[in-house]
N, C-alpha and C positions, 0 to 999 in steps of 0.2 A: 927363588927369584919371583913367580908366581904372585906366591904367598906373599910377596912384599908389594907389588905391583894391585894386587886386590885388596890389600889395607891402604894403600895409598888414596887408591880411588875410592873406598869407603870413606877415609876421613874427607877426602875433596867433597862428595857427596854433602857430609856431613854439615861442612864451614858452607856448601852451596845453600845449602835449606834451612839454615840456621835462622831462625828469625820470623822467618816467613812466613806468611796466614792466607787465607783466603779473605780480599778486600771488597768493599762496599757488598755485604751481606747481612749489615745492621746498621744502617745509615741511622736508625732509631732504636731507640730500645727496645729489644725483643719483646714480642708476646704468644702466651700460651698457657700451657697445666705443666704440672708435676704432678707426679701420682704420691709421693712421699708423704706433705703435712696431713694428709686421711686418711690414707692407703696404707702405708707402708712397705712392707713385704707384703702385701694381701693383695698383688700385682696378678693380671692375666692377660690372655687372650681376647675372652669373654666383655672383663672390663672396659680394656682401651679400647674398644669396639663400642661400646656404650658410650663413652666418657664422648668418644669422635661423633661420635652423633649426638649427644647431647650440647655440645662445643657450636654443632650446627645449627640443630633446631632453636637455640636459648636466646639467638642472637649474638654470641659473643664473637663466633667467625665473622660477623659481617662487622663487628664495633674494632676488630682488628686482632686478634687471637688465632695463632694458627700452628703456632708447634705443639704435639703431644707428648711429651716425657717422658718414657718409663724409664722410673729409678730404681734403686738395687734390691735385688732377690729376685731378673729376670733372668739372670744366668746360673748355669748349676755344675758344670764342671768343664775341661777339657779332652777332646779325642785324644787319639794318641799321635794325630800329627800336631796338636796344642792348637787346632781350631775352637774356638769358644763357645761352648752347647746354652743354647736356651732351657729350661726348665721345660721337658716334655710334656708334664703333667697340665701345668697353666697357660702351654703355649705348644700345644697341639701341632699347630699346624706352621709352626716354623715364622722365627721373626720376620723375615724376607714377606709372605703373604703376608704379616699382619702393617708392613710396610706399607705392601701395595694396598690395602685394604685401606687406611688412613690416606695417602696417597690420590685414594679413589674420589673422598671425600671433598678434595681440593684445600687438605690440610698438609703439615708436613711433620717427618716420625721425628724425635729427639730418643737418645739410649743414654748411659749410662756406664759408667766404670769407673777403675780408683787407680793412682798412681802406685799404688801397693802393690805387693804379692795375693795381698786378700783387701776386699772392700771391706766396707766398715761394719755388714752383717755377716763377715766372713765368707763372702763367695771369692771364684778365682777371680785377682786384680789385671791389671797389666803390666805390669813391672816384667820386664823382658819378652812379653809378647806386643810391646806398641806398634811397631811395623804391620805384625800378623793380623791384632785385630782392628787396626783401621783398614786394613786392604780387604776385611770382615765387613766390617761395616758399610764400606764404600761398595761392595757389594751388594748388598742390603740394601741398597739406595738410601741409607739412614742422612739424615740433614742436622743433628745438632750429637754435641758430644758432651755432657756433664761430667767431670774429670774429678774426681774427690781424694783425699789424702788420709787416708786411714791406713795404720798398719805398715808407715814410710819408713820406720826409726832406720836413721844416716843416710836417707836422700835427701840431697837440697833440691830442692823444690821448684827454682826458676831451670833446673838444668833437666829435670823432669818433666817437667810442663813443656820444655821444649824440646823432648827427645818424642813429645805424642804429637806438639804441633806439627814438627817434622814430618813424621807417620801419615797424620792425617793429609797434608800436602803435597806428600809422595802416594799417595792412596789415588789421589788423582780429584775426588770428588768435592767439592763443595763442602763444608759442614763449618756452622756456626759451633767455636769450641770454648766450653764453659769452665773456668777457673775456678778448684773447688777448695782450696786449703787456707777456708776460714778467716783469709784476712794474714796469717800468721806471719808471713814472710815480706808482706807491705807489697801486696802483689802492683796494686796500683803505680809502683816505681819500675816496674820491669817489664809487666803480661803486654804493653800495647802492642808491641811487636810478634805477642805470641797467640795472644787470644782475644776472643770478641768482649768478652764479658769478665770480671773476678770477684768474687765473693768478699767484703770487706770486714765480716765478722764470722763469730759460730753459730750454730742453725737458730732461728727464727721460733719461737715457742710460741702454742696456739695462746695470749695472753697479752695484757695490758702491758708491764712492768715487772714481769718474774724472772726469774734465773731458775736453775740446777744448779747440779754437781761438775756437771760437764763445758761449763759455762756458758750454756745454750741459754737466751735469754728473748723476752718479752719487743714488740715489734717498739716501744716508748724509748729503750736502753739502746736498742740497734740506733736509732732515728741520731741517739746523741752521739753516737762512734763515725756519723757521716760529717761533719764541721772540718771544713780544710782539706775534704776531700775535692770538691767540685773543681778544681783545678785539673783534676787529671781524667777526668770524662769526655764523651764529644764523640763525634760519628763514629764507628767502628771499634770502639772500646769505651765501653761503660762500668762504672761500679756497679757491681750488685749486690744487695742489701737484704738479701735472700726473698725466698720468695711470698708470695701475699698469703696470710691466714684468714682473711676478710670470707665470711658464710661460715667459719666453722665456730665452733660449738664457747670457744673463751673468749670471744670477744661482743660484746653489746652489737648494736647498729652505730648507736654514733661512735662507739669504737675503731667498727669496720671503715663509717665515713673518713673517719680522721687519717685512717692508714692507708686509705687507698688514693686520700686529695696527697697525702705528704710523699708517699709513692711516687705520684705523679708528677709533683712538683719537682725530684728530687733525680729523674729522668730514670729511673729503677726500670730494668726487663719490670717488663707484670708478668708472670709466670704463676697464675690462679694455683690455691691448694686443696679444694673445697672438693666436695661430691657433684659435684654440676648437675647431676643428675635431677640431684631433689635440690634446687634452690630453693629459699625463700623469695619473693617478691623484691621483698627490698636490701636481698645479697645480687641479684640480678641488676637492680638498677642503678646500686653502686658500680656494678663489675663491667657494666657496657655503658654508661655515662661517657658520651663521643663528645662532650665539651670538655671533659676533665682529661680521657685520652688523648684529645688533642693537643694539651699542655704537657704531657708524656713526650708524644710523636714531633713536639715541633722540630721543623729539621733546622735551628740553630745550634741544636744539639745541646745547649747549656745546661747544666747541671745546678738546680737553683739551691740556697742555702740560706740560711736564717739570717734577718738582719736585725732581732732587736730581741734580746731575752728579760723577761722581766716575770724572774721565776718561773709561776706556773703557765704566766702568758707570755707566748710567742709570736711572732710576727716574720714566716720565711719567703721569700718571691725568686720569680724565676722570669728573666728575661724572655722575649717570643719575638721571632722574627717578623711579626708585621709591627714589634714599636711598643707593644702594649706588654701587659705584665701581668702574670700568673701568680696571685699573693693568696697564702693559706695564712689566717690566724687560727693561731691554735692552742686550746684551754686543758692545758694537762690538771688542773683543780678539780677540785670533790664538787664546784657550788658554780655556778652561773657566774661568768663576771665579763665587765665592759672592756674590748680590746681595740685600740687606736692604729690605724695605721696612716701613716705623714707620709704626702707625697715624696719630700727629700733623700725619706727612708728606704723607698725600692725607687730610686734615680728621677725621679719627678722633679723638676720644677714648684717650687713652691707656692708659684703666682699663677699656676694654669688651673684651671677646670679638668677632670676628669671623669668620664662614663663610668658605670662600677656594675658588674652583672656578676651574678649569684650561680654558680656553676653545678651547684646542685638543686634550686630552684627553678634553671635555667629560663630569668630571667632576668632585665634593668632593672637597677635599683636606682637607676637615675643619677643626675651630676652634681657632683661633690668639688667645695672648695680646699685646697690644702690638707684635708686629713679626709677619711672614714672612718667611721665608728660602728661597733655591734654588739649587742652581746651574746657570748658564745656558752650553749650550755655545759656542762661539765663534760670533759672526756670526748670533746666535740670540736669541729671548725666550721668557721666559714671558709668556702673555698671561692676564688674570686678571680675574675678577669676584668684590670684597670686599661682602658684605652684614654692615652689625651686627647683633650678634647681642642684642636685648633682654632 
């Protein structure tokens, strides 16, 4: 009788929390680091201790950058009550301090785990410990939860995702929780109710236009899998389009430009992958550019999308709440070429005047009848904000 009486109330529980998230905690698309696209496993104590001050001193905390992420290889086995052990060796002094430490900073921690038995570099996952280690974490005072699917074979995915939401809800704490399984299951149709963020394809390669084996592919090939998503983005659940490669080692500058104006335009978390530590100059001032994150942050929330393909030249905009429009052309060609954009094209009026400012020149470029014209060098954009002109 007992026994029956405490599954009852298990499942009530269950159908209670089903669903449920923690609301207005991403009004905007998140930002921050991952430690993965540089790092990898080569994760510490030592590190994000560095990485949080460098986050501070570079300027990107004040351009709007404030979660730190440690992804997997921070954890390394279980007690024997199944509490989840940090890696003693790289993390000394215990997650919880290296919390507060970032914490201190007036940043905030992000962790990591996998819907699995084991993450994807084979440490222990959560599969049967979700309860346990959100009530871990929520301890911990951790604030974001990166959720990945390695190692799942015959769990569905929306019923997994929602047995950590759960967890993390019943945890009690706060955590912005990040949807990690690649796009596979068309999370964008189900995760709003479960999570802040979902991943829309597989990981992001430091690179133009390349793939593997594993069908991890270049940031140009991600950009075309986003078309016909923008519909399901907007305050408190965004696509994510994984995180930015811009400063590292396979991408040019006007590479890095391209991906961080189409990021932006495209309302993508920024979640930086780079060594912050040692920027370049000009990975800095793409990566703190506050007129281009401002077309990120608009709180319309809209999720901007291509309006005009013509081959290798593009033409995408993104609606902004005071009127005006966020338009990146964009030159995936080898050579220099001339790209138009028509008022009618991103919702203009054909007979008005418009302002046209240069968002990584940050400034006017002065007012245009009916079109703008540029030419864009190879592998490059203008990134642009059109206001009408009344």
């Amino acid at each position: 009788m007992i026994k029956n009486i405490i599954l009852v109330l298990i499942s009530f529980l269950s159908l209670t929390l089903s669903g449920q998230k923690f609301e207005g905690l991403a009004p905007t698309p998140p930002m921050g680091w991952n430690s993965w696209n540089w790092f990898g496993c080569d994760v510490s104590e030592k590190l994000i201790k560095e990485i949080a001050e460098a986050i501070v001193q570079s300027g990107m905390q004040e351009a709007g950058y404030q979660y730190i992420v440690v992804d997997d290889c921070w954890q390394i086995s279980r007690d024997s009550a199944g509490n989840i052990l940090a890696d003693p060796q790289r993390f000394p002094s215990g997650i919880k301090s290296l919390v507060d430490y970032v914490h201190s900073r007036r940043l905030k921690f992000g962790i990591y785990s996998c819907a699995g038995r084991k993450t994807c570099q084979k440490r222990p996952g959560s599969r049967g410990y979700e309860f346990q280690d959100a009530r871990q974490y929520a301890a911990w005072g951790v604030d974001y939860l990166k959720f990945d699917w390695c190692n799942t074979t015959g769990q569905n995915a929306e019923e997994s995702y929602r047995t950590m939401s759960d967890a993390i809800y019943a945890a009690g704490r706060p955590m912005l929780f990040s949807i990690c399984d690649w796009g596979y299951s068309k999370p964008w149709t189900w995760a709003a109710k479960v999570g802040h963020l979902w991943r829309t394809t597989d990981d992001i390669l430091d690179c133009w236009d390349c793939g593997d084996t594993r069908q991890n592919i270049g940031f140009v090939k991600i950009l075309d899998k986003q078309a016909g998503l923008e519909k399901f983005a907007g305050p408190d659940h965004w696509n994510d389009p994984d995180m930015l490669q811009v400063g590292n080692s396979g991408l040019t500058i006007s590479e890095g430009r391209a991906h961080f104006a189409l990021w932006c335009l495209l309302a993508a978390p920024l979640m930086a992958g780079n060594d912050v530590r040692n920027m370049k100059k000009e990975t800095k001032e793409i990566l703190t550019n506050k007129e281009l994150i401002d077309i990120n942050q608009d709180k319309l929330g809209i999720q901007g999308y291509k309006v005009r393909d013509d081959e290798d030249l593009e033409v995408w905009m993104k609606p902004l709440s005071d009127g005006s429009k966020a338009v990146v052309m964009f030159n995936r060609g080898e050579i220099a070429k001339e790209i138009i954009c028509y008022w009618p094209e991103i919702d203009l009026y054909s007979n008005i005047k418009a302002r046209v400012r240069d968002l990584y020149l940050h400034s006017d470029l002065g007012v245009f009848d009916v079109k703008y014209k540029a030419l864009i060098p190879a592998h490059d954009v203008a990134a642009l904000r059109i206001y009408p002109v009344k």
